[in-house]
N, CA, C and O of each residue as an XYZ file, in Angstrom:
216
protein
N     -19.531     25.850      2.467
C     -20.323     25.516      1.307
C     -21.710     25.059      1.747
O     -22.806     25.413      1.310
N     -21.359     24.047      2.873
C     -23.217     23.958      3.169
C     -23.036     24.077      4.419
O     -21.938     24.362      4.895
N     -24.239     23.845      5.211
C     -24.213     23.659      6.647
C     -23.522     23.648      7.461
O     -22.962     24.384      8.274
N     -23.612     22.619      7.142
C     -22.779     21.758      7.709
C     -21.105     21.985      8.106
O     -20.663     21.197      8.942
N     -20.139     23.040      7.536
C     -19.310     22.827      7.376
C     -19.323     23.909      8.335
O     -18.925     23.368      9.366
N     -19.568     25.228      8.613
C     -19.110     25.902      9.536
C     -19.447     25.208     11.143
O     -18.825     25.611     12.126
N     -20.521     24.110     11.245
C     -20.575     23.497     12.392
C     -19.752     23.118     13.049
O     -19.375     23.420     14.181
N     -19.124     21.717     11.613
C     -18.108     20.731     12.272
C     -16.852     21.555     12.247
O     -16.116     21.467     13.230
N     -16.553     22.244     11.381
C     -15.225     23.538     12.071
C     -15.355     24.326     13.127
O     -14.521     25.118     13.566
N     -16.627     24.049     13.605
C     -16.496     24.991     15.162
C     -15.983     24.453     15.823
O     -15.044     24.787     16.546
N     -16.854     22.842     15.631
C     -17.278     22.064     16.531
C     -15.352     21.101     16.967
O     -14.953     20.490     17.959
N     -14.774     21.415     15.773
C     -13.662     20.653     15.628
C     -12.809     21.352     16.444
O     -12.116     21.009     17.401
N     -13.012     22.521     15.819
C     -11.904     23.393     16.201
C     -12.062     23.953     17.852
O     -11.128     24.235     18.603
N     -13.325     24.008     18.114
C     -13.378     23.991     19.544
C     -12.894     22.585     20.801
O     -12.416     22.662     21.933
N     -13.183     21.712     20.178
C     -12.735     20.621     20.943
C     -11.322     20.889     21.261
O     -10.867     21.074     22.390
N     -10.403     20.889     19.678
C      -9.527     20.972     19.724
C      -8.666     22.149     20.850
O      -7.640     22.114     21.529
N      -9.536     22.944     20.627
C      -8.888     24.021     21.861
C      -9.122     23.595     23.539
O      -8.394     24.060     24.417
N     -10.146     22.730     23.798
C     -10.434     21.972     25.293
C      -9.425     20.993     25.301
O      -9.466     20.150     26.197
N      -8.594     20.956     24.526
C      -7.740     19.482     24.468
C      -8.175     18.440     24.439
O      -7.652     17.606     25.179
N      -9.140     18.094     23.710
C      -9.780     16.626     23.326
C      -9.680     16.391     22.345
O     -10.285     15.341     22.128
N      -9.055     16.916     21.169
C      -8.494     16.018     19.987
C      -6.624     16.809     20.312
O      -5.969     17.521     21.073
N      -6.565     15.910     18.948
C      -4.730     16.728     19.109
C      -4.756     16.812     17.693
O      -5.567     16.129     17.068
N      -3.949     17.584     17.103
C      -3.835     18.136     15.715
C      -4.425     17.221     14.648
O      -5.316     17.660     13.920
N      -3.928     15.830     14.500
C      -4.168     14.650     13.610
C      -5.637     14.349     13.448
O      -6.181     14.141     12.363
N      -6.289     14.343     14.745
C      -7.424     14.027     14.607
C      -8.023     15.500     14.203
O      -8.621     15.257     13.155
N      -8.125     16.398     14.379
C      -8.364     17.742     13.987
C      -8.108     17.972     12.501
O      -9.087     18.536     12.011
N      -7.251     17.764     11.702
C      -6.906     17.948     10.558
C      -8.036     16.631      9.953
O      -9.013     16.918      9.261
N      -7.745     15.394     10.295
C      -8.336     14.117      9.754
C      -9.991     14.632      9.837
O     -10.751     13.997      9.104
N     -10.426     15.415     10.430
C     -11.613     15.525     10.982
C     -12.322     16.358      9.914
O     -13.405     16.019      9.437
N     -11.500     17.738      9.475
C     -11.529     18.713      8.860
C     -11.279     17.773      7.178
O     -12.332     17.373      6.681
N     -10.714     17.637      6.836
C     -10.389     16.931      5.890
C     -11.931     15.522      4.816
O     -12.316     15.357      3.658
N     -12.213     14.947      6.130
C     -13.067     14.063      5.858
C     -14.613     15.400      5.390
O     -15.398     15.283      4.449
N     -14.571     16.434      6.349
C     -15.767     17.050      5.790
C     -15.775     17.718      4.454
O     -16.749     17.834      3.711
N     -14.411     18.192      4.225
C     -14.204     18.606      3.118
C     -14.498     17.558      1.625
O     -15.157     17.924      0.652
N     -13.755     16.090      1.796
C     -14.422     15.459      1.135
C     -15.838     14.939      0.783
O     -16.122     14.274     -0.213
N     -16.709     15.364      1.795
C     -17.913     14.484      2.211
C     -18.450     15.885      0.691
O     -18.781     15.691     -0.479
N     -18.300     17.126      1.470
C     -18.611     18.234      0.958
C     -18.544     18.399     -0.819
O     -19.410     18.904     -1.533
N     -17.379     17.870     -1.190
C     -17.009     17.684     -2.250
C     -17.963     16.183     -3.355
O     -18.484     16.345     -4.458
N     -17.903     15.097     -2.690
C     -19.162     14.860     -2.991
C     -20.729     14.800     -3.303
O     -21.334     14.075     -4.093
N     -21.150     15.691     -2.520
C     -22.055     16.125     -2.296
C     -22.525     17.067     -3.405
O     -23.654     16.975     -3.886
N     -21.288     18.319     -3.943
C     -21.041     18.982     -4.903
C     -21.320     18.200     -6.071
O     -22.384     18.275     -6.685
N     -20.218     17.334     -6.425
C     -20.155     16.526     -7.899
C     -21.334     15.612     -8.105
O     -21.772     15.477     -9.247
N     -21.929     14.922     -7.009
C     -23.355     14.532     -6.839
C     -24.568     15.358     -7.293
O     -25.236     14.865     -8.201
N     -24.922     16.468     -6.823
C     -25.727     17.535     -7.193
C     -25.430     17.812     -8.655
O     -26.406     17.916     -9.399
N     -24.120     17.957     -9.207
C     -23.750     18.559    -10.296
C     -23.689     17.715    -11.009
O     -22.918     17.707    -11.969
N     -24.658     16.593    -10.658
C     -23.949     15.037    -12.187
C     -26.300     15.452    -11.986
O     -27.065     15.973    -12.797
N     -26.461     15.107    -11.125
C     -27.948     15.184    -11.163
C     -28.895     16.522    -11.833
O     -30.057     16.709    -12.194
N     -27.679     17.253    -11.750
C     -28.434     18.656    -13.037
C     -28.209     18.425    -14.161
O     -28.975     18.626    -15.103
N     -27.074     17.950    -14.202
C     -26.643     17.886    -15.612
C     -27.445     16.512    -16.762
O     -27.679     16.510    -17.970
N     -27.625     15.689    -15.896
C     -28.751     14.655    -16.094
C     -30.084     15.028    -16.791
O     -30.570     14.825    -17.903
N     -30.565     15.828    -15.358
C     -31.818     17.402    -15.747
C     -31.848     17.745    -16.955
O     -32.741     17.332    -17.695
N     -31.076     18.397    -17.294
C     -30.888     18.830    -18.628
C     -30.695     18.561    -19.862
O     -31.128     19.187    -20.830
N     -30.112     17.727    -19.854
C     -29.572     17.039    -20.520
C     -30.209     15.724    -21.169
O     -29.784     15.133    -22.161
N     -31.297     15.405    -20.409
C     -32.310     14.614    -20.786
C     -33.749     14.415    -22.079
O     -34.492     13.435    -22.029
């Protein structure tokens, strides 16, 4: 969805393959961006609607 997200899934998912995270932290990792992401969304989408709506 933004940037950001194919980074930290590289970035996650590559660690994860050097063996420096282990699944938990990999999932927890993946997870937190997804929320961040999801904010970010409903944030933008409360500030248009504001826009407009004004």
């Amino acid at each position: 969805m933004f940037i950001s997200t194919p980074f930290v899934r590289f970035t996650v998912n590559r660690l994860y393959r050097q063996g420096k995270l282990d699944q938990q932290q990999r999932d927890y990792l993946i997870l937190q961006d997804r929320q961040i992401n999801m904010m970010i969304s409903i944030g933008a989408l409360v500030l248009i609607a504001a826009y407009f709506f004004r």
